[in-house]
Structure formats: structure tokens, C-alpha cells
N, C-alpha and C positions, 0 to 999 in steps of 0.2 A: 626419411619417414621412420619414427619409431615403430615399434615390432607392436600390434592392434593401431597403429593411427592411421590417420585419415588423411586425405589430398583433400590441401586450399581449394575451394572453387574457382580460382584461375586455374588450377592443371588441369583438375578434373576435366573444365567445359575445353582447354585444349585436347585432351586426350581422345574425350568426345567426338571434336569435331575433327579430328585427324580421322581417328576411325570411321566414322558415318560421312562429314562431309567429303574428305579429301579419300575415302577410301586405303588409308592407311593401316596395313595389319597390324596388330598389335605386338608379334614377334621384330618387326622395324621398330614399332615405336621404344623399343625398350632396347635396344641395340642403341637406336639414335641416346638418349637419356642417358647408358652405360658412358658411352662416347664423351658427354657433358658432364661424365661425375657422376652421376644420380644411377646406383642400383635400383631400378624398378625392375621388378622379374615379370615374366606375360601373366601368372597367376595372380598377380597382384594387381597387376592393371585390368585383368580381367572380372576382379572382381568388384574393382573400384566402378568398373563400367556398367557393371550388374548393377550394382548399387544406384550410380548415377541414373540409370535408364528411368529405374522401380522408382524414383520419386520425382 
């Protein structure tokens, strides 16, 4: 993700539902992502979630 960009609505609604449905914290879900390649930091996916919720 570029430094201000956005998450696809495929992440997003995974991240989402990791978090809400599956109960997945978001300090894992950013370890698991690390693990895959993909730095996403927990403030990032926190805010991305923020975001997602608000609209």
C-alpha cells in the first residue's frame, strides 16, 4: 500500500470480517499479512477499520 492509499474492498471486507466475525485481533492479523509479504502495521489496519465501519 502506498504511504495515504487505500485497501481494495476485497481486504478491507477480509480484515473486517477477521476482526468482527472471526474475532481476530488485529495485532495477529498484521503478523499473519507480515508473514505473507504485506507490511500492514495494527495503526493502519486500524484505521482502515475505522474507516470501513463509518461508511
Amino acid at each position: 500500500m502506498a504511504p495515504g492509499g487505500y485497501l481494495g474492498p476485497k481486504l478491507l471486507a477480509t480484515i473486517l470480517f477477521d476482526k468482527f466475525g472471526q474475532h481476530l485481533p488485529l495485532n495477529r492479523q498484521s503478523q499473519r499479512f507480515k508473514a505473507k509479504g504485506s507490511d500492514l502495521s495494527v495503526s493502519t489496519l486500524a484505521d482502515q477499520v475505522g474507516a470501513g465501519v463509518l461508511h
